[in-house]
C-alpha positions as CSV (number, residue, x, y, z in Angstrom):
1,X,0.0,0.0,0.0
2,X,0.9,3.6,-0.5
3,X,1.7,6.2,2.1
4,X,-0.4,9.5,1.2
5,X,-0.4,12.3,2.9
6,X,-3.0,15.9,1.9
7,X,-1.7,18.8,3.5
8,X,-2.9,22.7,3.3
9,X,-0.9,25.6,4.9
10,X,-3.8,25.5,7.5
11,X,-4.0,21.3,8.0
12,X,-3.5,17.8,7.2
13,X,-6.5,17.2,5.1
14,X,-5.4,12.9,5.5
15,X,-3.1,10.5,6.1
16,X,-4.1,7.6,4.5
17,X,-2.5,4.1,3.1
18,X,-4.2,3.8,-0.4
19,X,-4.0,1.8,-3.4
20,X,-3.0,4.2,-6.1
21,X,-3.5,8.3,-6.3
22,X,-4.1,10.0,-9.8
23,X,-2.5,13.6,-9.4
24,X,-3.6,16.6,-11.7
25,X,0.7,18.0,-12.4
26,X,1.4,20.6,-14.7
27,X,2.9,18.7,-17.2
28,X,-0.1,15.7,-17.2
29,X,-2.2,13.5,-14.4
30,X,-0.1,10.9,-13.5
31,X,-0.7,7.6,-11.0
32,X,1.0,6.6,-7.9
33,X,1.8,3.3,-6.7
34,X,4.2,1.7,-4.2
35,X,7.2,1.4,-4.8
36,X,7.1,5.1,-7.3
37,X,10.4,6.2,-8.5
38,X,11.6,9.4,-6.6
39,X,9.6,12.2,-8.1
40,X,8.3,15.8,-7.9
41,X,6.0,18.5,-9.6
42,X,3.8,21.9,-9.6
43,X,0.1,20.5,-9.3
44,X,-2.1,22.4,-11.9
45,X,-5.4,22.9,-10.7
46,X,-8.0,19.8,-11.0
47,X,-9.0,16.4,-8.8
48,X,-6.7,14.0,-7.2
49,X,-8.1,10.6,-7.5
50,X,-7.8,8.4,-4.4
51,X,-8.0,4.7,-4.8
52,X,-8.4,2.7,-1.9
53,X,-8.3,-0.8,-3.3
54,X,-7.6,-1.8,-7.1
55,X,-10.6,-1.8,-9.4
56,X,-12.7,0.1,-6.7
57,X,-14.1,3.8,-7.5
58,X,-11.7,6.8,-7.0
59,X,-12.4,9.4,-3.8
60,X,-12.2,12.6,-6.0
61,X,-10.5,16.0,-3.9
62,X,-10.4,19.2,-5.5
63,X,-6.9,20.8,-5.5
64,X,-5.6,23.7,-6.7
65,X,-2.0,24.9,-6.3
66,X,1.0,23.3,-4.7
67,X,3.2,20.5,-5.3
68,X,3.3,16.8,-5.4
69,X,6.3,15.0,-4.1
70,X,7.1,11.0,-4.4
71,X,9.8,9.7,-2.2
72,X,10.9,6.6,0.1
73,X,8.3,7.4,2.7
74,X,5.0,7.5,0.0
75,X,3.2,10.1,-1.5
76,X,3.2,13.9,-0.2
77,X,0.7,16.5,-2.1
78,X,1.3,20.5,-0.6
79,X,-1.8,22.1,-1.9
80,X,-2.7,25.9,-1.5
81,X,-6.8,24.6,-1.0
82,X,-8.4,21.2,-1.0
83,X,-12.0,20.5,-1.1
84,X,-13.9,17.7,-1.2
């Protein structure tokens, strides 16, 4: 399972283990798995997809600014607002 963590300046939105997260970057959405290679980007505004099991619907959060960054501990996203 992936680490994901949703963070605003004023909170953590969640700390979840998922399946996979679909994140809206400025240069395309892209999916995150376990096991990711090292990676990082400007989010553009849109809906992170949260996937708790594989094959199961997606939990959709409205982002908009921030960053995305995949390292050895999971899946961080720094977003200016999140609603959903």
């Amino acid at each position: 399972m992936l680490n994901f963590e949703l963070v605003t300046p004023e909170k953590l939105v969640r700390a979840d283990e998922v399946h996979m997260v679909v994140v809206p970057g400025v240069e395309g959405d892209f999916g995150v798995m376990e096991g990711h290679a090292p990676f990082m980007t400007t989010l553009k505004d849109g809906a992170l997809e949260i996937y708790k099991s594989a094959g199961g619907e997606p939990e959709r959060v409205m982002v908009s600014g921030g960053f995305a960054e995949v390292g050895d501990k999971g899946l961080t996203v720094l977003a200016e607002k999140a609603e959903g």
